[in-house]
C-alpha positions as CSV (number, residue, x, y, z in Angstrom):
1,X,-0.7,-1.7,-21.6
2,X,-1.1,2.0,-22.3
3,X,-1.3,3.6,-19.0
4,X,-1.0,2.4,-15.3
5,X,-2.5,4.5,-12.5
6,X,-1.2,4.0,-9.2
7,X,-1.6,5.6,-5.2
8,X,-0.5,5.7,-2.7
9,X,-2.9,6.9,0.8
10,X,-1.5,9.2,3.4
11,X,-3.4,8.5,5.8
12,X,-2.7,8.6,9.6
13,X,-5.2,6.0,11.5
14,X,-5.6,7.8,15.5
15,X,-8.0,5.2,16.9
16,X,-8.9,1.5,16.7
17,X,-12.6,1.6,15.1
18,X,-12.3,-0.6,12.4
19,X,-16.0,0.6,11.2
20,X,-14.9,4.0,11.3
21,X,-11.6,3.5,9.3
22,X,-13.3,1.2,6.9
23,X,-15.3,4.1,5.9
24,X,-12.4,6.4,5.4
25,X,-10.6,4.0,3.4
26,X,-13.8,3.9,1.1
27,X,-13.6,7.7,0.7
28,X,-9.7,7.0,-0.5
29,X,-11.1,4.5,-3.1
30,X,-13.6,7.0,-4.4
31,X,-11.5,9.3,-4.4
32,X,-8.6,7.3,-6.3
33,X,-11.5,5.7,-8.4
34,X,-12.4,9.1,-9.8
35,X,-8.7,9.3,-11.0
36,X,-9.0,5.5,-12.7
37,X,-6.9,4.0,-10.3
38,X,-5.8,0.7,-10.9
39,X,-3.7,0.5,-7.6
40,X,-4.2,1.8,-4.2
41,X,-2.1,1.5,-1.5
42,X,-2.7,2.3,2.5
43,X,0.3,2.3,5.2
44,X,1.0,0.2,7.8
45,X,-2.4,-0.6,10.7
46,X,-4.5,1.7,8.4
47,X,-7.4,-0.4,9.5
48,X,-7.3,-1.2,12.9
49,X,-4.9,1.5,14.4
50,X,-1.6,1.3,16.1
51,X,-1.1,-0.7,19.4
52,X,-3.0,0.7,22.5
53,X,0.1,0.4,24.4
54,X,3.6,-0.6,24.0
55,X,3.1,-4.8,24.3
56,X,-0.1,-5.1,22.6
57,X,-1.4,-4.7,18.9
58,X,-5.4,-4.5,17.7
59,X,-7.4,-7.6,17.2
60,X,-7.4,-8.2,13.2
61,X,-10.5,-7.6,11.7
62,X,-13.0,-9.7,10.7
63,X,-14.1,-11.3,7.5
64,X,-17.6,-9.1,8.0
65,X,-15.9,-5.8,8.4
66,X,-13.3,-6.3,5.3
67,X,-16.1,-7.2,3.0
68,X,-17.3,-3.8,2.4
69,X,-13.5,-3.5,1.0
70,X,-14.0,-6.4,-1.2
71,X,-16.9,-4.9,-2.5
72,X,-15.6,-1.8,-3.3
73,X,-12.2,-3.3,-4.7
74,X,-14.2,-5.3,-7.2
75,X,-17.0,-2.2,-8.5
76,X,-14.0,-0.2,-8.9
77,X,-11.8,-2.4,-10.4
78,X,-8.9,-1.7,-8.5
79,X,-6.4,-3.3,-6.6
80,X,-6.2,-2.3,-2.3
81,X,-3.9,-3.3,0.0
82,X,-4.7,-2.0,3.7
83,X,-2.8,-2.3,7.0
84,X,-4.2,-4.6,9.8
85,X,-2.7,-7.0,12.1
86,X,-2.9,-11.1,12.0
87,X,-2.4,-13.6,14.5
88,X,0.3,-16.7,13.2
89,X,2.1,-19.0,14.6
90,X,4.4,-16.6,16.1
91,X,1.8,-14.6,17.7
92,X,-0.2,-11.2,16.4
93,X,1.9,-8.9,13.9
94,X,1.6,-6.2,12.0
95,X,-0.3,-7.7,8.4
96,X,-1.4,-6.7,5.5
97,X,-5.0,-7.0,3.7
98,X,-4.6,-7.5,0.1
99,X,-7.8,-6.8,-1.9
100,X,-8.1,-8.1,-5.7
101,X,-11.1,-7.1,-8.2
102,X,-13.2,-10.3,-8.9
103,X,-11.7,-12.2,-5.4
104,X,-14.4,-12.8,-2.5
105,X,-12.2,-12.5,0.0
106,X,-9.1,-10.4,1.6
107,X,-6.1,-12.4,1.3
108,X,-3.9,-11.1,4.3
109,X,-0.5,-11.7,4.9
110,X,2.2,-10.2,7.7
111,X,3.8,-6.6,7.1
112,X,7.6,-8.0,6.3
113,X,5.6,-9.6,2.8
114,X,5.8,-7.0,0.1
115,X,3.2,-7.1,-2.5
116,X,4.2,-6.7,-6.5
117,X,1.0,-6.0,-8.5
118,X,1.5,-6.6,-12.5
119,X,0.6,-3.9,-14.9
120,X,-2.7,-4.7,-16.6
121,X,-3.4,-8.0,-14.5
122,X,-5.1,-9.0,-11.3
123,X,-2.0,-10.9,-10.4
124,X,-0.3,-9.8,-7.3
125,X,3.1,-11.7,-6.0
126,X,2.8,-11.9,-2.4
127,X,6.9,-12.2,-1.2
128,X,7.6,-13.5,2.4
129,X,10.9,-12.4,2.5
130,X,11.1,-8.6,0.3
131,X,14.8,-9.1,-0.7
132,X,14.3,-12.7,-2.3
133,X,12.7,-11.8,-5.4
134,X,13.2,-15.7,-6.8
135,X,9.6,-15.9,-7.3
136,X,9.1,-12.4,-8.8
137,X,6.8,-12.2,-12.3
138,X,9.0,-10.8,-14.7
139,X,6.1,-8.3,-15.7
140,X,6.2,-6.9,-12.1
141,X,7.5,-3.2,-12.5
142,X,6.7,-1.9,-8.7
143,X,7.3,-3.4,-5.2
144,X,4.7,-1.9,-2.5
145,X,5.9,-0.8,0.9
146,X,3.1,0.4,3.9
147,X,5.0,2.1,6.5
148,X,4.6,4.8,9.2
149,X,7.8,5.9,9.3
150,X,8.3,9.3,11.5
151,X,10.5,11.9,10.5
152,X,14.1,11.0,12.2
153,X,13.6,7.7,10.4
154,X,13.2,9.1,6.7
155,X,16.9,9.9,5.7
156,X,17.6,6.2,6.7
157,X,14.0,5.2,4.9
158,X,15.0,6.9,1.9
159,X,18.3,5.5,1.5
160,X,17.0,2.1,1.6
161,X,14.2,2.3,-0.5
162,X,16.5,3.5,-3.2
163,X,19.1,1.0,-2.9
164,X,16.3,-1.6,-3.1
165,X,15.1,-0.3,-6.5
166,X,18.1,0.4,-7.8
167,X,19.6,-3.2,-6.8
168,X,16.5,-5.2,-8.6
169,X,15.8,-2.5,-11.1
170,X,11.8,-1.9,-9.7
171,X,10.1,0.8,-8.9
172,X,8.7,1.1,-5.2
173,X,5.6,2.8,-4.2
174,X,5.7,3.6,-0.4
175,X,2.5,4.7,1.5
176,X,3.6,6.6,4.8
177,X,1.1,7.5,7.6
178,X,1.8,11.3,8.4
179,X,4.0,12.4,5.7
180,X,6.8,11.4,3.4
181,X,4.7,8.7,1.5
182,X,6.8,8.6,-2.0
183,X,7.6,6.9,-5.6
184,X,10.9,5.6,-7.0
185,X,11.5,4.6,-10.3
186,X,13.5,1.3,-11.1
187,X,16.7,3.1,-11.1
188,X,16.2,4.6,-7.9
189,X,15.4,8.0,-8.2
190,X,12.8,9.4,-6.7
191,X,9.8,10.5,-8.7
192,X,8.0,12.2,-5.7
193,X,7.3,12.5,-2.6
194,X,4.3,14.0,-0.5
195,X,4.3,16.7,2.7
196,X,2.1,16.3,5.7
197,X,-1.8,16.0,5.6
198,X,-4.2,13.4,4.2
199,X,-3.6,12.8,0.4
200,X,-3.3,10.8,-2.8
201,X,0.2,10.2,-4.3
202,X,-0.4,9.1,-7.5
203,X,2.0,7.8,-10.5
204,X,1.4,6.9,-13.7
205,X,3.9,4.3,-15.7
206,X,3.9,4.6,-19.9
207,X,6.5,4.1,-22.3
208,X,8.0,7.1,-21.3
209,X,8.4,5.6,-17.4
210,X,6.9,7.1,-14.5
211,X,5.2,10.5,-13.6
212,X,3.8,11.4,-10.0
213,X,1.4,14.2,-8.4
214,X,-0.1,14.8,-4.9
215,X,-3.8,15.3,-5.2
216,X,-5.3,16.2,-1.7
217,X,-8.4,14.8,-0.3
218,X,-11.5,16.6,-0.1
């Protein structure tokens, strides 16, 4: 592997059209496509908007309205991973959608599982539980994180994302709503980190270790 092109979208969802955010989430793949994006990573309910009220989340969507995802996921070649919510067991949660080049479907999952793509692969570890990394491919170098995190919580946000890379030595790439999305390498230190507005935080990973940038969306 030469290169490795990550993103992460800040992007803050403020209604609970799926169609409509579907869309926008295609203009973040073109956009991240035009910078040869392997990676691209959306924060937490980027699809179908936060809860109308305080005791109820979204209805997840359906197979029909991710498959314009899938589509673009494969033509770009580039791995997504979106914010919705899914009904279990224990009733509807926060989720994520997990979109792989070549796959014909969304493989979703709830929002305490933290995705680890692998450099150069379509592999993507799927952990339940984000602080047992038993199951972890040893070629993983970056742990994903899709918050929306507001600004009281970031000093305590921070801290923890940097303890959690330092502690297992791998980079995390977190994708904020609002503001504050950000990139830590796999000692901990952050690489950078975004203001408000809708944008692209991008990293690349080489021999030399990681580099960031904020690219805005047009």
């Amino acid at each position: 592997m030469s290169q490795w092109n990550i993103a992460a979208a800040q992007y803050a969802s403020r209604h609970n059209d799926i169609g409509e955010h579907v869309k926008h989430h295609l203009h973040f793949i073109s956009a991240a496509a035009d910078l040869r994006c392997d990676l691209l990573v959306f924060p937490e309910l980027s699809l179908t908007g936060a809860a109308c009220d305080a005791f109820s989340l979204p209805s997840p969507p359906t197979v029909q309205q991710l498959n314009p995802l899938v589509h673009a996921a494969s033509t770009c070649d580039m791995t997504v991973i979106a914010g919705i919510t899914v009904d279990t067991d224990a009733g509807r949660q926060k989720g994520l959608a997990l979109f792989v080049p070549g796959e014909s479907h969304a493989i979703c999952a709830p929002l305490n599982s933290r995705a680890c793509p692998v450099p150069g692969k379509s592999q993507v570890n799927v952990l339940g539980n984000p602080d047992d990394t038993t199951n972890l491919d040893p070629q993983a170098v970056l742990m994903t994180s899709c918050l929306a995190v507001s600004d009281n919580r970031w000093t305590s946000t921070l801290s923890h994302m940097q303890r959690f890379a330092h502690r297992y030595a791998i980079a995390v790439l977190m994708a904020n709503a609002r503001s504050g999305s950000a990139l830590w390498d796999a000692r901990g230190q952050l690489i950078v980190r975004a203001d408000q507005g809708e944008l692209l935080l991008t990293g690349s990973f080489d021999q030399r270790g990681w580099q960031g940038d904020i690219i805005p969306l047009r």
